[in-house]
C-alpha positions as CSV (number, residue, x, y, z in Angstrom):
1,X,72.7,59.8,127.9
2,X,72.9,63.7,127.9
3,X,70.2,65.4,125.9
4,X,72.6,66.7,123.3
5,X,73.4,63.2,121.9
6,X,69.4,61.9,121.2
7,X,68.8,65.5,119.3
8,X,70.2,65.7,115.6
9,X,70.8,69.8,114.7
10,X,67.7,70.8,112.7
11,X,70.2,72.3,109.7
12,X,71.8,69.1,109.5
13,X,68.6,67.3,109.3
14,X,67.8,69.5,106.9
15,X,71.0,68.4,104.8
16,X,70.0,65.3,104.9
17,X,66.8,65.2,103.6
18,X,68.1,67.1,100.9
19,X,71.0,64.2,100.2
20,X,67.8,61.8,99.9
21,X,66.3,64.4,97.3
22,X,70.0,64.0,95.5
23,X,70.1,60.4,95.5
24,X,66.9,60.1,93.4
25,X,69.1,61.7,90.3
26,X,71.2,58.4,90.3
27,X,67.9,56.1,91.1
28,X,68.5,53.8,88.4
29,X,64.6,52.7,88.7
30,X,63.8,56.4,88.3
31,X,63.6,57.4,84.8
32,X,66.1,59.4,82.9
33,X,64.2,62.4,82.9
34,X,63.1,62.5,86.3
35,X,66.9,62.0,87.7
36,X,67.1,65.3,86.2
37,X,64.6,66.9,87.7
38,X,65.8,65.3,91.3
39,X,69.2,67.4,90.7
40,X,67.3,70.8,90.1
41,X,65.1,70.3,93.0
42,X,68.0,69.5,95.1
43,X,69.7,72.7,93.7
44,X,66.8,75.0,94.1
45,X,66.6,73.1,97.8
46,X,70.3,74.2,98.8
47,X,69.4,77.9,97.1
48,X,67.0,78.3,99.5
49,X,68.4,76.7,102.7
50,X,71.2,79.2,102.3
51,X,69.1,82.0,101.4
52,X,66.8,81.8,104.8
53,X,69.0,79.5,107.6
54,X,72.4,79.9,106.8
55,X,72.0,83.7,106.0
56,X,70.1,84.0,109.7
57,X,73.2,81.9,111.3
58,X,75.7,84.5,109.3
59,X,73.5,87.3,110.8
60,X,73.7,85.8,114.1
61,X,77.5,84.7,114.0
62,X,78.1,88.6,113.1
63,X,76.0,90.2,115.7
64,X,77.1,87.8,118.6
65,X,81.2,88.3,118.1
66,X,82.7,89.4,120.7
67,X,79.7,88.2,123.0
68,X,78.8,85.6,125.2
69,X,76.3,83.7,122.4
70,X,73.3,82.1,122.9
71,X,73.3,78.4,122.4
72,X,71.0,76.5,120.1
73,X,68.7,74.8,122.4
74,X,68.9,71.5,121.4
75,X,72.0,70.5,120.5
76,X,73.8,73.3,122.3
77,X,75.5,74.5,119.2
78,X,76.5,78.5,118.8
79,X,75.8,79.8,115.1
80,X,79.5,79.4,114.2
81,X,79.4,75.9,115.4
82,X,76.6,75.2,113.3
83,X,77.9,77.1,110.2
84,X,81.5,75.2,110.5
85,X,79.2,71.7,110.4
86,X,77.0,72.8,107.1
87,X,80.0,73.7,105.3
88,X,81.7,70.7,104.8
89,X,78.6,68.7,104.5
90,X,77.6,71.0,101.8
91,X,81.0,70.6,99.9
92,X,79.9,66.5,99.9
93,X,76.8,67.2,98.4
94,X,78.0,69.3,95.7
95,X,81.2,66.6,94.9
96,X,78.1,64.1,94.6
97,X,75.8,66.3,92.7
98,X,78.6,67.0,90.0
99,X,79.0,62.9,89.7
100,X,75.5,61.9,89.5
101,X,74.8,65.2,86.5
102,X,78.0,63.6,85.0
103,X,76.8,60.3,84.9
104,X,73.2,61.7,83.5
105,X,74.9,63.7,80.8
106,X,76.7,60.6,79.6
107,X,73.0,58.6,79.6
108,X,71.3,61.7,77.7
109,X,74.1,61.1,75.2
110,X,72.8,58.0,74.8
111,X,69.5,58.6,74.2
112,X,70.1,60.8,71.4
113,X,70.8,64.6,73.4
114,X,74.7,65.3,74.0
115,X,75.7,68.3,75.3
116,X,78.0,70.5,73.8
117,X,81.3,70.5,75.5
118,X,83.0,74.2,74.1
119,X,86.7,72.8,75.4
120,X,86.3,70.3,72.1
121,X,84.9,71.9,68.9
122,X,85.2,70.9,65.6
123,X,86.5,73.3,63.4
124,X,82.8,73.3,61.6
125,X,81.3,73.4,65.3
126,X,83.1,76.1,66.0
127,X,82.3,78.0,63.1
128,X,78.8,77.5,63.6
129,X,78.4,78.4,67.6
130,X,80.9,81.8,66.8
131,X,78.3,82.8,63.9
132,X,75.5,81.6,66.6
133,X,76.9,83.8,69.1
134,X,77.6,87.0,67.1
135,X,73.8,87.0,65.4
136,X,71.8,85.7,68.5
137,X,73.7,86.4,72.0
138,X,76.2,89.4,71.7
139,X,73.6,91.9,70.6
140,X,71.7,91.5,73.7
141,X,74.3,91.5,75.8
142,X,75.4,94.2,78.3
143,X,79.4,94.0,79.4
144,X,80.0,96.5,82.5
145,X,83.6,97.7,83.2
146,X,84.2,97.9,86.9
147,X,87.0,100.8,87.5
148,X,87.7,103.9,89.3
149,X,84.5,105.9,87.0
150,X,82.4,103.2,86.9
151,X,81.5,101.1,90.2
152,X,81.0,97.9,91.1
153,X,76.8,97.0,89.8
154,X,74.1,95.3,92.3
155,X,74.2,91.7,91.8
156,X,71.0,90.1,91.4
157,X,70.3,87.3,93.5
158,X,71.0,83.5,91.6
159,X,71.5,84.9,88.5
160,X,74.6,83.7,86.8
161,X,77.6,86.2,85.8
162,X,80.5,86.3,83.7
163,X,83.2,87.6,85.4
164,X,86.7,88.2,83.3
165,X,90.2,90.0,84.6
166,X,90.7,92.8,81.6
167,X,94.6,93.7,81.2
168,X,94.3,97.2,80.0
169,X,96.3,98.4,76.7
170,X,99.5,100.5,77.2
171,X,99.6,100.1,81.5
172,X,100.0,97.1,83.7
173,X,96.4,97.7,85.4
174,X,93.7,95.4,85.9
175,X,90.2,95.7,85.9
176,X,87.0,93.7,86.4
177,X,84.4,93.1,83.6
178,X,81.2,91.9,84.4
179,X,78.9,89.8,81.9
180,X,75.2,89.6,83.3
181,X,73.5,86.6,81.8
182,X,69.8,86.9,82.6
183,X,67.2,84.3,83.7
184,X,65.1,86.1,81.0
185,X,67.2,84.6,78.5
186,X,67.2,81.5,76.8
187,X,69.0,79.2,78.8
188,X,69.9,76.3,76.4
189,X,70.1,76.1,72.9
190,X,69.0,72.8,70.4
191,X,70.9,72.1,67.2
192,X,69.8,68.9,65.4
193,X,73.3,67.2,63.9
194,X,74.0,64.2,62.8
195,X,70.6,62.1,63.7
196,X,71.0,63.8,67.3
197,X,70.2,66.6,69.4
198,X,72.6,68.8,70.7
199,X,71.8,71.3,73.2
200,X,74.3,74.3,74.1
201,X,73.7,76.0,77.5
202,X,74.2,80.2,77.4
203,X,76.2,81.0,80.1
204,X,78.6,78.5,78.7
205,X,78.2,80.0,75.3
206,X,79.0,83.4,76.7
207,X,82.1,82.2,78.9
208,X,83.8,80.1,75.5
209,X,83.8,83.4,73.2
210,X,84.4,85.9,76.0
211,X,87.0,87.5,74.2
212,X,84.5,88.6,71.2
213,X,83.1,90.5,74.0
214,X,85.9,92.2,75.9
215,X,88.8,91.6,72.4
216,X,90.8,89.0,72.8
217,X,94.4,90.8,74.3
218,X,92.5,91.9,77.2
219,X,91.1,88.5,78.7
220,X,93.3,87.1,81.7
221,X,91.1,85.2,83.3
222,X,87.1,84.3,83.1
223,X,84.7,82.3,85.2
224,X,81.1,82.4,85.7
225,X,79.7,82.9,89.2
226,X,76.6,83.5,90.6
227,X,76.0,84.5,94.4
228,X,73.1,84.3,96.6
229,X,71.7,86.8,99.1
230,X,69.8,86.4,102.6
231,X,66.5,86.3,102.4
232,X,65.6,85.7,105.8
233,X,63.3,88.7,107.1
234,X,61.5,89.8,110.1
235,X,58.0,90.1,109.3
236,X,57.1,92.0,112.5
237,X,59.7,94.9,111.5
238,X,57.7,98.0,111.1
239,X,54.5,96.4,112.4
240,X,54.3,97.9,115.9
241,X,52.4,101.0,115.0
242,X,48.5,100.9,115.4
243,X,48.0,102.1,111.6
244,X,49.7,100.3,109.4
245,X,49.2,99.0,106.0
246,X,50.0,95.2,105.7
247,X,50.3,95.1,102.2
248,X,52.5,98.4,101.8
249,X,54.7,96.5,105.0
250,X,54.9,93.2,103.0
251,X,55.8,95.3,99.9
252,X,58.4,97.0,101.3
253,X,60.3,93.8,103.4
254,X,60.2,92.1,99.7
255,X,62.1,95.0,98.2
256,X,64.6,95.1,101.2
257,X,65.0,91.3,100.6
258,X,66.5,91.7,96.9
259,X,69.6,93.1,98.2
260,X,70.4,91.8,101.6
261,X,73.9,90.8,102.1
262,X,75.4,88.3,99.8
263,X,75.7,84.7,102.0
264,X,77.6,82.3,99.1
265,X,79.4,83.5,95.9
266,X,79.4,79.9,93.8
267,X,82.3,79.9,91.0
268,X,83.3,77.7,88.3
269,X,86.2,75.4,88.7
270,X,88.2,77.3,85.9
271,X,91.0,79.1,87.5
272,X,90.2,82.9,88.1
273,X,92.1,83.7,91.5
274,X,92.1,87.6,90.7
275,X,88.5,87.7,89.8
276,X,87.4,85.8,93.2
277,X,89.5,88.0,95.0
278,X,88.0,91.2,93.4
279,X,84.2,89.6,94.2
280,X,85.4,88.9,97.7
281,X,86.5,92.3,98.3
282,X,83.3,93.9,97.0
283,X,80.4,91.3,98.6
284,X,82.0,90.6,101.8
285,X,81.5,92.6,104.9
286,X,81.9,90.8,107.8
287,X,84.0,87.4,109.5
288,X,80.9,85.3,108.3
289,X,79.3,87.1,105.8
290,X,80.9,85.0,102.5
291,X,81.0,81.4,101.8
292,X,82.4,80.4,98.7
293,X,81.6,77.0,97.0
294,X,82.6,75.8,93.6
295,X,79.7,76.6,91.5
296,X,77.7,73.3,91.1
297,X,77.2,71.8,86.9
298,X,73.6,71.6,87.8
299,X,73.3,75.0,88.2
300,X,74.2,76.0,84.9
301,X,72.0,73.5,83.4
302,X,68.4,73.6,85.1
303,X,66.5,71.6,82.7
304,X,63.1,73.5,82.9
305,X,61.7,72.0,80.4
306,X,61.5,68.6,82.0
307,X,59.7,70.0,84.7
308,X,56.5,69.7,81.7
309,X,57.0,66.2,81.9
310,X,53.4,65.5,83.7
311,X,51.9,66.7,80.8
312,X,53.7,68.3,77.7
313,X,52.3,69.9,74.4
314,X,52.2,67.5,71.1
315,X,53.2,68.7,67.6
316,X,49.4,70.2,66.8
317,X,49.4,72.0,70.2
318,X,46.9,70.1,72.1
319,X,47.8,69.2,75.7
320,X,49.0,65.4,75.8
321,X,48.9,63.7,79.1
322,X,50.9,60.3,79.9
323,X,48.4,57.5,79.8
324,X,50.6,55.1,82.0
325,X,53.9,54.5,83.9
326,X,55.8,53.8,80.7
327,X,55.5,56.8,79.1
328,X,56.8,59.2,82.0
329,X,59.9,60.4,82.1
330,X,60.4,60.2,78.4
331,X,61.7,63.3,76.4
332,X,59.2,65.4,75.0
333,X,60.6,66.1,71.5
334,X,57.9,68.1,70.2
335,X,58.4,70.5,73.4
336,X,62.0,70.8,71.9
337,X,63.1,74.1,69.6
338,X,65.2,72.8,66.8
339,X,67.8,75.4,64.9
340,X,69.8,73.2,62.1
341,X,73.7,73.5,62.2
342,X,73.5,73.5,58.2
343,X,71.6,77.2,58.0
């Protein structure tokens, strides 16, 4: 038996432990809450895998072309090898994730917490998320216009974006509007209707009334997106010298790390060919430097608040803990932030 076949890659490994983190958000004996909490660990799990190892095997893929590479030395794969088996594992993971936050959705609905679904308003609904938007969202928001006197803006790493094609007025030219929607936002919004809770997630809020943003002849297309960078750095760059500061070292590696190359630009399923191609153009830079994946449902729903689930705050403000296994994984309501649809 050659040595190749009794070694399993140690990226793929790592894929698979994180499918057994992903399974635990369909666990049936894992409570509701938890499941939840299973999918944004697996997401924050991927976030990082392609941050540090896949952005090393795009750096490496890049520097060896051309050149005889070295082979991993285990299972004598090259980085491209190794990068053409994560990808379509990857893809798998994400089909399953979207099925398992499906099927959670459809059990929070039942428990008394729907999400809003924008594609099937009420007229009143409708009226009452527009006037939501306009009073709480729009004021805050900062549209960019990417053209020939404006350029293209640093994108953060994992934040989420709205990106929209803009048909300009009198000429047949496009143009790219950009949306940033930032983490220090509120990401979801509660509306108590009809003995149930409803909760609204931003970026979807911003994506459904885009055209308030940009007017409404000027949309083509809109998606949300969010990319990540490569955070994989050499901590021994710069520490050759016999005086150095370790801390001022460390400092400045972290700041180089914000904007490293862009490794995966994730995009909503809603058609937006020209807007992908206008981000590919701008963040790619190389053969391997861009992977782009359909931009996961968890991701725009990371239920932070259920990571208080060990111990959440009661209605007077004291700290209650869960006295037994029947109580975890329940829903916190007093943790919740009620606005009523009537006011």
């Amino acid at each position: 038996m050659s040595e190749e076949s009794i070694f399993i890659n140690r990226e793929l490994s790592w894929l698979d432990f994180n499918r057994r983190v992903l399974v635990l958000g369909k666990d049936k004996n894992v409570p509701l809450a938890e499941q939840l909490k299973f999918l944004a660990i697996y997401g924050s799990n991927l976030d990082e895998f392609f941050m540090v190892r896949v952005g090393s095997l795009q750096e490496r893929a890049n520097l060896m072309r051309g050149k005889k590479e070295k082979r991993e030395n285990k299972t004598n794969m090259t980085a491209e090898e190794q990068l053409a088996a994560i990808m379509p594992k990857t893809a798998q993971l994400q089909e399953d994730c979207d099925k398992y936050y499906a099927k959670a959705l459809e059990n929070l609905a039942v428990c008394g917490y729907r999400k809003v679904d924008f594609e099937k308003l009420s007229k009143e609904d409708e009226h009452f998320w527009k006037k939501y938007f306009q009073s709480e969202l729009f004021p805050i928001l900062s549209p960019q216009i990417v053209d020939s006197r404006h350029p293209f803006p640093f994108l953060r790493n994992k934040e989420i974006y709205l990106g929209v094609l803009l048909h300009e007025k009198h000429t047949s030219e496009h143009t790219l509007g950009i949306v940033p929607i930032s983490s220090q936002m509120e990401r979801m919004h509660f509306v108590r209707k009809d003995n149930e809770t409803c909760f609204a997630l931003t970026e979807e809020l911003v994506l459904h009334y885009a055209a308030l943003i940009f007017g409404k002849e000027n949309v083509q297309e809109k998606c949300l997106f969010r990319v990540t960078r490569n955070a994989d750095i050499d901590v021994k760059e710069g520490m050759m010298d016999h005086d150095i500061d370790y801390r001022e070292i460390m400092t400045e590696l972290l700041k180089r790390r914000r904007k490293l190359a862009a490794v995966r630009l994730q995009i909503t399923t809603a058609s937006a060919p020209e807007v992908e191609r206008l981000l590919c153009n701008r963040l790619c830079k190389g053969r391997y430097s861009l992977r782009i994946i359909q931009l996961c449902q968890v991701f725009l729903a990371k239920f932070d608040f259920f990571h208080s689930l060990g111990s959440f705050r009661t209605a007077g403000g004291k700290k209650q803990k869960h006295q037994n296994d029947s109580t975890k994984g329940q829903f916190p309501k007093p943790f919740l932030h009620f606005h009523s649809a009537s006011q």
